[in-house]
N, C-alpha and C positions, 0 to 999 in steps of 0.2 A: 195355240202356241203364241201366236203373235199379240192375241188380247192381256196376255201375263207379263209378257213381256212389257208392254207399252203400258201395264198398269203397276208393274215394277218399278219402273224407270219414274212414271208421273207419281206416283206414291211418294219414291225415296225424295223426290225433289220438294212434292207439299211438306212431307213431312220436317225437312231442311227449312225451308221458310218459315211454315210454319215455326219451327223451333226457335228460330232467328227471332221471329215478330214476338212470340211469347214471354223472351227474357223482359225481365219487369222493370229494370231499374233501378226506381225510386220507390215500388211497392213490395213489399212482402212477397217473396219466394216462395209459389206453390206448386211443387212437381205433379202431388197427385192429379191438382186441378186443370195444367199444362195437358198430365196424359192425357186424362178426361175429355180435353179441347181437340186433340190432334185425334182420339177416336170418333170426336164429333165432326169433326169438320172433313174428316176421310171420309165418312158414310156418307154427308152430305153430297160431299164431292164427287163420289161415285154414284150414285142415285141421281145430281142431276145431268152426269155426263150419259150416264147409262140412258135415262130418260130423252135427252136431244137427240141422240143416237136412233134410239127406237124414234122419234117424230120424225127425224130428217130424212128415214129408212122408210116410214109408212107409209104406203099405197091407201089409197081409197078402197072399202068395199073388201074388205078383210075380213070381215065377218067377227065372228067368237075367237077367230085365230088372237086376232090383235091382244088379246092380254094375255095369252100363251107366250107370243111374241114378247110382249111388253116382260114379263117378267125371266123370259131367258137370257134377254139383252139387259137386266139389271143384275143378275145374278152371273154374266160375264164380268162384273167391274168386280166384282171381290179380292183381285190381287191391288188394287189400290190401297185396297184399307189393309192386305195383310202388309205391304211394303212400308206402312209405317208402323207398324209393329213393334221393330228394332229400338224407333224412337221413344216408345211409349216404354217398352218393357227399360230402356235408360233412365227415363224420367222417374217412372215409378222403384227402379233401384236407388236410383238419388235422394228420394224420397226413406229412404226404408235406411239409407247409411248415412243420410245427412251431406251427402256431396254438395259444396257450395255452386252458384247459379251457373257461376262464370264457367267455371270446368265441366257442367255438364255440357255447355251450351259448345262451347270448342271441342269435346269428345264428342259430341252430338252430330254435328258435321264434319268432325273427319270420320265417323263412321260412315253415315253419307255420303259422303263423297266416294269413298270405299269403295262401299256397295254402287254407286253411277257407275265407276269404273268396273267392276264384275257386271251390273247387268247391260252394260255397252260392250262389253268383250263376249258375253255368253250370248247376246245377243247377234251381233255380227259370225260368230264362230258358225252360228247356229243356219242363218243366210248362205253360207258360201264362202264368206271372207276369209284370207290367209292370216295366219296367227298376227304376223308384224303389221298388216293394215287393222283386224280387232284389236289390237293393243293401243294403234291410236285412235280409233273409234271411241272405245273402253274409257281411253287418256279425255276426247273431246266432252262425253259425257260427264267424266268427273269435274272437267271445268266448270260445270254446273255448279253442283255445288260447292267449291273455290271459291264461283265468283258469289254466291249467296254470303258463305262467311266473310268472302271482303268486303260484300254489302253490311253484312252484319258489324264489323268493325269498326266501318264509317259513319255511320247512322249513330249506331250507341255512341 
């Protein structure tokens, strides 16, 4: 429960950044290649989080266990990469209808955002919290990605 969660929440945020960092600029607008990057860099991200985890977790003297091990704590990060998802399957619609950069990238993170605030409310519900402390749980998570777009704004 908790590892989906935390890889929910870390997903929608790479994937936000990520988003952010991808808009091109001054180069040629390429969504499919976008998705492409945010499925790359999800797996990655999950594979070497998944992988510090199992190092920092390891015992000496583990025997054959250690890659049983090793691959059930990689196969734990899978909700990273399905939590960008949302972004990908945007990108690759943009792609397919021709949505200009600008607009994906502003519907991109308010979906993200979105989604912080559901998985910080579904998360805290899920702990014990009372609806109006989850909602600002829910609320502080989404400033996440808030503050991403107004990064995003500033920067571009």
């Amino acid at each position: 429960m908790k590892s989906w969660m935390f890889g929910g929440v870390y997903g929608t945020v790479l994937a936000s950044a990520l988003l952010a960092a991808l808009q091109s600029g001054s180069s040629p607008y390429t969504p499919y290649s976008d998705a492409a990057w945010v499925m790359v860099t999800a797996g990655t991200a999950a594979l070497a989080h998944g992988y510090a985890h199992h190092m920092s977790t390891h015992s000496e003297g583990s025997g054959s266990h250690r890659w049983r091990q090793l691959a059930r704590t990689l196969a734990d990060e899978w909700p990273v990469v399905v939590a960008c998802l949302p972004t990908v399957a945007l990108l690759v619609a943009a792609g397919v209808t021709g949505w200009p950069e600008s607009t994906v990238t502003a519907v991109g993170l308010a979906l993200n955002a979105g989604l912080l605030f559901a998985w910080g409310t579904l998360a805290a519900v899920r702990v014990g919290y009372r609806r109006r402390s989850a909602l600002a749980i829910g609320g502080a998570d989404a400033t996440i990605g808030l503050l991403i777009a107004g990064a995003n704004a500033l920067i571009k």
